[in-house]
C-alpha positions as CSV (number, residue, x, y, z in Angstrom):
1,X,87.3,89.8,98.8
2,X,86.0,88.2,95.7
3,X,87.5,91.0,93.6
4,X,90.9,90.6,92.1
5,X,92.3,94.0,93.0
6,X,92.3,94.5,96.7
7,X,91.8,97.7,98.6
8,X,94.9,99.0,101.1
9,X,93.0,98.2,104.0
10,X,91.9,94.8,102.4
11,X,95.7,94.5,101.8
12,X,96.7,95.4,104.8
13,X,94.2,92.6,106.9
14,X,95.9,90.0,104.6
15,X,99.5,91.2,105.8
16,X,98.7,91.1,109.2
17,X,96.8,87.7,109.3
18,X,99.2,85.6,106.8
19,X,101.6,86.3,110.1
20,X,98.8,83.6,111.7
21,X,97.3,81.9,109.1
22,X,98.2,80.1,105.9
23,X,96.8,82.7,102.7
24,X,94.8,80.9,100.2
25,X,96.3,80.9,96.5
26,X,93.8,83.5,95.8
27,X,94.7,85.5,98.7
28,X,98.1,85.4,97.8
29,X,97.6,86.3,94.5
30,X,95.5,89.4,95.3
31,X,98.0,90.0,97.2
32,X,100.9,89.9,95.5
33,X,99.2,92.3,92.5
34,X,98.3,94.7,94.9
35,X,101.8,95.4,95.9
36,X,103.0,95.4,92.6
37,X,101.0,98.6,92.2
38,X,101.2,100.1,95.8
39,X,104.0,101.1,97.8
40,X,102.8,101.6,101.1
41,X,101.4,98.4,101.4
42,X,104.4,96.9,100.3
43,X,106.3,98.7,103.0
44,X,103.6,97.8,105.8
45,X,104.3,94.1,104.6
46,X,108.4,94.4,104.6
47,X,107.6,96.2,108.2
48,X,105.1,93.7,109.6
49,X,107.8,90.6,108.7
50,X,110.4,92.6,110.4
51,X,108.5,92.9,113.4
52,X,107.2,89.2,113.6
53,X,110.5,88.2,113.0
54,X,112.2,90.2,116.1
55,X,109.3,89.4,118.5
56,X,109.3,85.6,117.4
57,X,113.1,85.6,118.1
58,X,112.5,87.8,121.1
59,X,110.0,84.8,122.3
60,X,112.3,82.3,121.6
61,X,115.3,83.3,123.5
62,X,113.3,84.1,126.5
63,X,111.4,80.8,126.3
64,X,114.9,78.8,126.4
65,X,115.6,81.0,129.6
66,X,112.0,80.6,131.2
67,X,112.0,84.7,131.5
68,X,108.3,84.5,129.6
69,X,105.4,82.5,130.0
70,X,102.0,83.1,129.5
71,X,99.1,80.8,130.3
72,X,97.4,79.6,128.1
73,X,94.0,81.7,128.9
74,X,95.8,84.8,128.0
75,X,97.3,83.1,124.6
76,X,94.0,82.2,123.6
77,X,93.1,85.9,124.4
78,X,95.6,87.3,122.2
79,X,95.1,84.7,119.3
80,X,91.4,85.4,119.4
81,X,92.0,89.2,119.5
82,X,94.2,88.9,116.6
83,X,91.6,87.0,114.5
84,X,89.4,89.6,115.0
85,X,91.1,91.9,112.5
């Protein structure tokens, strides 16, 4: 991704993966100029943040009631499976 204008699906793997990782300036950058041109992806990025936002506060407030736990295997499962995007 050495280009400064990203593809959708390029666009779209930075969405997802800034939920789990920090975004280099240049990432960000690309970006932020691809959404200033496309509207889907900047709707898949207002719906992603949505998303992570309810199932992080859906975490949380089971975690304070011990109603969800997963080992840590299966979180390095899912983390790993995530990356792979």
């Amino acid at each position: 991704m050495n280009r400064i204008m990203l593809t959708c699906l390029e666009a779209t793997k930075l969405t997802v993966q800034k939920s789990f990782r920090k975004l280099s300036f240049t990432e960000k950058l690309q970006l932020k100029m691809h959404h200033t041109v496309c509207h889907a992806c900047r709707k898949f990025d207002a719906q992603n943040t949505f998303i992570d936002h309810a199932v992080r506060t859906y975490i949380e407030s089971t975690e304070k009631n011990n109603e969800l736990k997963l080992s840590d295997h299966r979180k390095k499962v899912i983390s790993d499976a995530i990356h792979e995007v």
